[in-house]
N, C-alpha and C positions, 0 to 999 in steps of 0.2 A: 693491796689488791690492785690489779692493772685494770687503766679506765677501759672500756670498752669504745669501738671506734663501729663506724657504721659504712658500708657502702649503697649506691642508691641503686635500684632498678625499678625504672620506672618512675610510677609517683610514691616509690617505696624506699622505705631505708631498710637495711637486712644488715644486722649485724653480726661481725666477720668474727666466728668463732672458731677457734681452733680445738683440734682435740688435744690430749694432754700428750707429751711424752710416753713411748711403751716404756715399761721397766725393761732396766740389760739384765734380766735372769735366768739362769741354767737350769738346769736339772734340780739342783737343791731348792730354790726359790718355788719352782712351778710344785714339788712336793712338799714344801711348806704351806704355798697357798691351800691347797687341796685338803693338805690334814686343818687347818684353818675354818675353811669352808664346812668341813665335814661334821669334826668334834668338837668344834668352838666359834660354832656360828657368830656370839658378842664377839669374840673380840675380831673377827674378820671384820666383822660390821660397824662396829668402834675405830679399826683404821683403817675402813673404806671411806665413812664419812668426812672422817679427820683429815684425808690425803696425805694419809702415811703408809698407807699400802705397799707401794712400790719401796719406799726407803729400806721399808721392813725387808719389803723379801729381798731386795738388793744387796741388805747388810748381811742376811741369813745366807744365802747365796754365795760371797764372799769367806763369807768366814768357813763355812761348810768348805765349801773348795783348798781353803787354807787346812782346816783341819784333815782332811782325807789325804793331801797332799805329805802333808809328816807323818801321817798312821804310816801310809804306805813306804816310805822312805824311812820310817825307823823300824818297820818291820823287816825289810828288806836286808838293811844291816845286821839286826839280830839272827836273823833267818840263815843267812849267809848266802843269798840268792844275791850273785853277782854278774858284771859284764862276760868275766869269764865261763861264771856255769853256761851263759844264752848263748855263747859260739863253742861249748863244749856238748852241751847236750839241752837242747830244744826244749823239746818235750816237756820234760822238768821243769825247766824253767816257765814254760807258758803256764803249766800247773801250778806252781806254786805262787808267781805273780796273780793267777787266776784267784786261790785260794786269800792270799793278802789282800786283794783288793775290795772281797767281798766281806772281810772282817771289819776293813777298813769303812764299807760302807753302812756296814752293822751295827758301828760308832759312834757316825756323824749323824745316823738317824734316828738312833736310841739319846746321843747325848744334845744334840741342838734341833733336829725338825721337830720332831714329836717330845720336846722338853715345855 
């Protein structure tokens, strides 16, 4: 643990606290935390106390990202949803990435937020 250091005002010492780091998390993290908060009050509360909070949703965050990132990309290829169909016909194409992405995110929330 870091010492603590003090500056003066006055006939006072006041010491210089910082606040912690925000966590860097996305979408997946911020829906981690919430399902957390929600249905599993201990263990939010277990690493809030612990200052493992942030690591948690940062690692969950990452991986999530990781994992939606190949759903989508090997759906794509099995799909046959290519460069060529999006400059051949639009449409389609927004449809069906629309359709993949929302599988993909039906995945990452069924198999690591809410796991």
């Amino acid at each position: 643990m870091s010492k603590l250091t003090y500056h003066r005002e006055g006939d006072y010492l006041i010491p210089n606290l910082l606040p912690p780091p925000a966590p860097k998390i996305g979408v997946w993290g911020m829906r981690r935390r919430r399902y957390l908060q929600q249905y599993h009050d201990g263990i939010y509360t277990g690493l809030l106390l612990s200052g493992k909070l942030n690591a948690h949703l940062e690692e969950m965050d990452r991986s999530a990202n990781e994992m939606f990132d190949l759903i989508v990309k090997q759906h794509t290829a099995c799909d046959g949803v290519t460069e060529a169909l999006k400059t051949s016909d639009q449409m389609t194409w927004v449809g069906q990435m629309n359709e993949i992405k929302s599988r993909a995110v039906e995945v990452v929330l069924t198999e690591l937020i809410y796991a």
